[in-house]
FIKOLZA-1660 file (N, C-alpha, C; in steps of 0.1 Angstrom, whole numbers, plus 5000, padded with zeros to 4 digits):
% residues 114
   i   px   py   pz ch aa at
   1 7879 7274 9384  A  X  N
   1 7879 7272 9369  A  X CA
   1 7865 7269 9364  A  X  C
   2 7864 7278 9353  A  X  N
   2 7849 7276 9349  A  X CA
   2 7844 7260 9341  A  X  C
   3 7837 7250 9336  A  X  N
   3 7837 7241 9330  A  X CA
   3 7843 7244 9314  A  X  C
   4 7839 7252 9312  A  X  N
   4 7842 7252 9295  A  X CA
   4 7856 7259 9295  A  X  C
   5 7859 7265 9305  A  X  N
   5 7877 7263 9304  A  X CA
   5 7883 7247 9306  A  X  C
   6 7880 7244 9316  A  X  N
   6 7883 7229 9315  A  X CA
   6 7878 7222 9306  A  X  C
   7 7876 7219 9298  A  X  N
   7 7873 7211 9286  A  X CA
   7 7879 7216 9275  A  X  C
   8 7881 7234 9275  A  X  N
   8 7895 7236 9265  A  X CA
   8 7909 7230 9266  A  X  C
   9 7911 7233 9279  A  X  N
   9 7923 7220 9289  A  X CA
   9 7927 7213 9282  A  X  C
  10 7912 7203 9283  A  X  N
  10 7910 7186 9281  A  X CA
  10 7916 7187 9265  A  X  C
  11 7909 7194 9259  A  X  N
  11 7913 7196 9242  A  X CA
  11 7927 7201 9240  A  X  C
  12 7929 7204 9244  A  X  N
  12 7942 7213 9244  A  X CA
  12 7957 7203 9247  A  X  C
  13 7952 7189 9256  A  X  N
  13 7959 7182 9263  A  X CA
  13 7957 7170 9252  A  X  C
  14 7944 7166 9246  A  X  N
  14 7945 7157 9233  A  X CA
  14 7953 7158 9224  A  X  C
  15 7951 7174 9221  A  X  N
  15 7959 7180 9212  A  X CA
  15 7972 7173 9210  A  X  C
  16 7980 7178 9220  A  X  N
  16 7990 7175 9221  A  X CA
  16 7998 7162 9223  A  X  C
  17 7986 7158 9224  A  X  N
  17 7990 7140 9227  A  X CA
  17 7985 7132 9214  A  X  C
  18 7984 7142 9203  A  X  N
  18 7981 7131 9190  A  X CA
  18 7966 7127 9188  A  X  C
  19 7961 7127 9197  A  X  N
  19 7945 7124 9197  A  X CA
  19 7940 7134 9188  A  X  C
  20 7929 7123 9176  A  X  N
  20 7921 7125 9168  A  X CA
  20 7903 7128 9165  A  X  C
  21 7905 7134 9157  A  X  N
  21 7888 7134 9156  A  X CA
  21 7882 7138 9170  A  X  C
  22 7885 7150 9175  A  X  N
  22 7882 7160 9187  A  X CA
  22 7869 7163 9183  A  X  C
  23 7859 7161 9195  A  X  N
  23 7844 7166 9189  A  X CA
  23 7845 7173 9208  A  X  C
  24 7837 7186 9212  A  X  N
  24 7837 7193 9223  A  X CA
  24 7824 7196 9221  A  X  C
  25 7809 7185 9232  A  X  N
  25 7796 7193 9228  A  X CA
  25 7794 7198 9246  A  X  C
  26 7787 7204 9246  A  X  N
  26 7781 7216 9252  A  X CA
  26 7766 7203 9254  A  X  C
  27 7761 7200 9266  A  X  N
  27 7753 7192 9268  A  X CA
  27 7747 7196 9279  A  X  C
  28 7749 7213 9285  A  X  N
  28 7744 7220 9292  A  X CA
  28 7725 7219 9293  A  X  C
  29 7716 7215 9298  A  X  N
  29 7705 7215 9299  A  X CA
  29 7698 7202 9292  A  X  C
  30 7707 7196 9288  A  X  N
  30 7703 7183 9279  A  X CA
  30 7703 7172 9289  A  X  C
  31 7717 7172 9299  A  X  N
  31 7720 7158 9303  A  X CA
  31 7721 7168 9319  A  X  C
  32 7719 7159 9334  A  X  N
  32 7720 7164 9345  A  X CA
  32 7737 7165 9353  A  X  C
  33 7741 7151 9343  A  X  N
  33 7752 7152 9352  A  X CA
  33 7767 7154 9351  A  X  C
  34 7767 7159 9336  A  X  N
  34 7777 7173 9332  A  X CA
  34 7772 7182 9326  A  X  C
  35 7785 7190 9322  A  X  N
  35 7780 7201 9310  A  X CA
  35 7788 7198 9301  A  X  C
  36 7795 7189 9296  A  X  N
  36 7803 7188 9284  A  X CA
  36 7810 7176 9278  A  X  C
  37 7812 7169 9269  A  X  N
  37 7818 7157 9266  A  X CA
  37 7829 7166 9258  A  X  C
  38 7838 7159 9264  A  X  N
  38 7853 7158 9248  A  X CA
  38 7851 7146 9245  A  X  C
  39 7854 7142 9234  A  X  N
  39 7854 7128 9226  A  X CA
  39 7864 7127 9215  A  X  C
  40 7870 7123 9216  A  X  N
  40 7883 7118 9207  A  X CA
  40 7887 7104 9203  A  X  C
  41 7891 7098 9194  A  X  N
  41 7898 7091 9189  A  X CA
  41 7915 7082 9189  A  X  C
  42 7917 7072 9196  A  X  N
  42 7928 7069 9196  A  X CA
  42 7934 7059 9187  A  X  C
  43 7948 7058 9180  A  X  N
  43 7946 7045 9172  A  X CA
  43 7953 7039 9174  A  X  C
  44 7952 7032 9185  A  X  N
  44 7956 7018 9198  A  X CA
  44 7953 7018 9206  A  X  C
  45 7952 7009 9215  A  X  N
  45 7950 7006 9226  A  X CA
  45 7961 7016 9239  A  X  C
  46 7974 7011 9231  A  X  N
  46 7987 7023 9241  A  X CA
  46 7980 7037 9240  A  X  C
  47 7979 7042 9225  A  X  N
  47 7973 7056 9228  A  X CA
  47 7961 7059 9234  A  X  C
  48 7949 7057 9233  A  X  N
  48 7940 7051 9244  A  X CA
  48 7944 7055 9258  A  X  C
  49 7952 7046 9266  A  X  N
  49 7957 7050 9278  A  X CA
  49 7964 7061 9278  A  X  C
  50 7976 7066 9266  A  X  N
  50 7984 7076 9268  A  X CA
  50 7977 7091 9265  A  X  C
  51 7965 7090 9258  A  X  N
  51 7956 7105 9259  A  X CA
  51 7948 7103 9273  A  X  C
  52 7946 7095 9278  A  X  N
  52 7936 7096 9293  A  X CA
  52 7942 7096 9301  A  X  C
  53 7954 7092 9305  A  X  N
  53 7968 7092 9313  A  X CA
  53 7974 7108 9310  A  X  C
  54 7973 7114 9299  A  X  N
  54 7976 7124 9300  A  X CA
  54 7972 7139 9297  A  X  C
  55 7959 7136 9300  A  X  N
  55 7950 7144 9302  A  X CA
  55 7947 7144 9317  A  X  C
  56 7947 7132 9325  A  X  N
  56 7945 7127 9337  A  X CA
  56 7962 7136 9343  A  X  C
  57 7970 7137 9340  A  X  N
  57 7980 7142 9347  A  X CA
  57 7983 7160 9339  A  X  C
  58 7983 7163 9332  A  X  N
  58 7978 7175 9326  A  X CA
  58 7971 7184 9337  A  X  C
  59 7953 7179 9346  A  X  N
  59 7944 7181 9353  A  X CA
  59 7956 7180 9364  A  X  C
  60 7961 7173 9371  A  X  N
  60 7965 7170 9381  A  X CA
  60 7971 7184 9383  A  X  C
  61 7986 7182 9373  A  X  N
  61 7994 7194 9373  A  X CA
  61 7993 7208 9373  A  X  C
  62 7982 7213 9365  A  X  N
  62 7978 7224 9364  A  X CA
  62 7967 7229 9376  A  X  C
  63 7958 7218 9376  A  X  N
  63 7947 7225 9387  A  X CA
  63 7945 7216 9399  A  X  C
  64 7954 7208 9400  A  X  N
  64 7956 7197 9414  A  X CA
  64 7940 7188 9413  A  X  C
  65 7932 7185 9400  A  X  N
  65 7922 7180 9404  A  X CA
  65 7924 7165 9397  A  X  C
  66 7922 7156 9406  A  X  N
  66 7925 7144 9411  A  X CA
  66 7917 7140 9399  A  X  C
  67 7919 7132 9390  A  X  N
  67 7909 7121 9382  A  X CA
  67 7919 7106 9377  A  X  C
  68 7908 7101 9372  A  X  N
  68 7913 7083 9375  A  X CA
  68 7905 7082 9363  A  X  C
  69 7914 7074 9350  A  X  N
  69 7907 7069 9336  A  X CA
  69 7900 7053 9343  A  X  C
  70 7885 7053 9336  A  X  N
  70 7881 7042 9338  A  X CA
  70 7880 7034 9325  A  X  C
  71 7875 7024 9327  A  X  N
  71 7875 7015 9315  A  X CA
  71 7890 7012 9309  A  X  C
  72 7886 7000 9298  A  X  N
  72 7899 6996 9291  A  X CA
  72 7901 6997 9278  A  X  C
  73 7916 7001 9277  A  X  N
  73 7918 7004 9265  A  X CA
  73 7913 6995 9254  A  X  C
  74 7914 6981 9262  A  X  N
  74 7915 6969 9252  A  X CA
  74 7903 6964 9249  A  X  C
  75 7894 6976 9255  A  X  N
  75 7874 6975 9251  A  X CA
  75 7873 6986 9246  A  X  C
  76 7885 6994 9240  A  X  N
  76 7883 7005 9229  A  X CA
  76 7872 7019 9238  A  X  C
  77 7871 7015 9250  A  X  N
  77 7868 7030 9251  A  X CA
  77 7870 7031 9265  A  X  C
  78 7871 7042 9267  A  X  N
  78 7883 7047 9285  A  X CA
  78 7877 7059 9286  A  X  C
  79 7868 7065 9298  A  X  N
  79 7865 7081 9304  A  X CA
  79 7868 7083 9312  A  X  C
  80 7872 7093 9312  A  X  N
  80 7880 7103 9321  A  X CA
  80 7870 7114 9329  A  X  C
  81 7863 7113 9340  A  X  N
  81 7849 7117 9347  A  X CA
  81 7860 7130 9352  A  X  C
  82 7858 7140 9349  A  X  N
  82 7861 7158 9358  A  X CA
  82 7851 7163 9362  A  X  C
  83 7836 7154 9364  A  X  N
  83 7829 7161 9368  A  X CA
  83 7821 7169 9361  A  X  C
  84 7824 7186 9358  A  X  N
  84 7813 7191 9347  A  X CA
  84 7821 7186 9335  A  X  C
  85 7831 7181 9334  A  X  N
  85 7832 7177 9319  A  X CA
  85 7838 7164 9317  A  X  C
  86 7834 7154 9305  A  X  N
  86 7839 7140 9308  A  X CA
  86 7843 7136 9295  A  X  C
  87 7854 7132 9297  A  X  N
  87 7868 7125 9287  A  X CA
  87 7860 7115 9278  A  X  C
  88 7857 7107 9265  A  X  N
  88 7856 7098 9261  A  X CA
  88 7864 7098 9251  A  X  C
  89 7877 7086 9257  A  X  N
  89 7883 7081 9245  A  X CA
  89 7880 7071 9235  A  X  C
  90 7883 7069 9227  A  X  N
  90 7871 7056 9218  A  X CA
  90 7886 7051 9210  A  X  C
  91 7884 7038 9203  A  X  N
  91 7890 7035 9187  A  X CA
  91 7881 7039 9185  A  X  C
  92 7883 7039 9167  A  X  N
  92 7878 7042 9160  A  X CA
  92 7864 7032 9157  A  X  C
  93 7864 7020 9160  A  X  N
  93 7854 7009 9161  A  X CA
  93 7839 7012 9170  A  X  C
  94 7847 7012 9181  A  X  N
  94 7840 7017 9192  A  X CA
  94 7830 7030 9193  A  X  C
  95 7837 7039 9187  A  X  N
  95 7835 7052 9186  A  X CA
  95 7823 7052 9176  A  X  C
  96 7823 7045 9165  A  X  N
  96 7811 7048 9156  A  X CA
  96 7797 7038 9161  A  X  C
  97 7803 7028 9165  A  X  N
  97 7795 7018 9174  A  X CA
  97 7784 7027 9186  A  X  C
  98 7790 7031 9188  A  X  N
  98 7782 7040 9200  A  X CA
  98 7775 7055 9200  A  X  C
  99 7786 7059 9188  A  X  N
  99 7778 7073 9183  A  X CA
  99 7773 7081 9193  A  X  C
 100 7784 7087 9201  A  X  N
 100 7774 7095 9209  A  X CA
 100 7776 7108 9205  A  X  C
 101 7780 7115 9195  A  X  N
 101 7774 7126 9188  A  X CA
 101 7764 7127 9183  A  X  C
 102 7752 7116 9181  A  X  N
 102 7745 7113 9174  A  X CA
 102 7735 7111 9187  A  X  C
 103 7739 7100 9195  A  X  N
 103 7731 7098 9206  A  X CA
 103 7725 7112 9216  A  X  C
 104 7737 7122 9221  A  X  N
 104 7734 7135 9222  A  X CA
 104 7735 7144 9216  A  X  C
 105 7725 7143 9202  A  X  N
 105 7725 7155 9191  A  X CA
 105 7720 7166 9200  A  X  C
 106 7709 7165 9209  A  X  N
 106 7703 7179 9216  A  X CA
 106 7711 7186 9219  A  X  C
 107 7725 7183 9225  A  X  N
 107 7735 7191 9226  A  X CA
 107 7742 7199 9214  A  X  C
 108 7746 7209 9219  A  X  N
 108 7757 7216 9203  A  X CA
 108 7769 7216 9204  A  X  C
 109 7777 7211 9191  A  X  N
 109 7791 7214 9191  A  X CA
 109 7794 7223 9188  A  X  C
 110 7807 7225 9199  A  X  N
 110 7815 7238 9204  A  X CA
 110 7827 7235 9197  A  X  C
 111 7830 7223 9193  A  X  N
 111 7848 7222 9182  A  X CA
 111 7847 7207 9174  A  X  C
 112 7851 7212 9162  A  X  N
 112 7854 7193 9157  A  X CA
 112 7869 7198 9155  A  X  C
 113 7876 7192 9157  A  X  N
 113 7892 7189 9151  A  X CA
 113 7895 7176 9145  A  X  C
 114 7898 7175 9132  A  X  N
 114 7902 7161 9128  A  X CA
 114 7913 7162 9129  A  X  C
% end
């Protein structure tokens, strides 16, 4: 599976799990140690775990690839490491706090969904 199929996946699996404010950047030549961030929005701490929990089992089911959410929901941000592409769930607190659309602007976005 190519990376920017998996990160449609990842989006695809937010989707459906309620997760907001979907940003998909393309960080190909920018950063060494992927090629893509999803970033999304959750609003709780349950949701939080229930988009990285099930994007984490989504991955499993479809392409048997093994991933484990790190971080805590209840520190408002949780990633989901696939390797060429990496999960950041945020609140909404967190998420502007950290800005990393902004942090890696060199990269281009490939989708916003609110």
């Amino acid at each position: 599976m190519n990376p920017l199929e998996l990160a449609h996946t990842i989006v695809n699996a937010i989707e459906n799990k309620k997760g907001e404010n979907i940003v998909l950047m393309d960080l190909q030549g920018v950063v060494s140690f992927t090629d893509y961030f999803v970033i999304c929005t959750g609003s709780s701490d349950r949701m939080l775990n229930a988009l990285a929990d099930g994007v984490s089992d989504e991955l499993r089911q479809k392409y048997q690839i093994k991933t484990r959410p790190q971080g805590a929901a209840e520190a408002g941000w949780v990633i989901v490491d696939c390797g060429n592409v990496i999960l950041h769930v945020f609140a909404a607190e967190q998420r502007a706090y950290y800005n990393l659309e902004e942090l890696w602007r060199e990269g281009k976005t490939l989708l916003k969904l609110q």
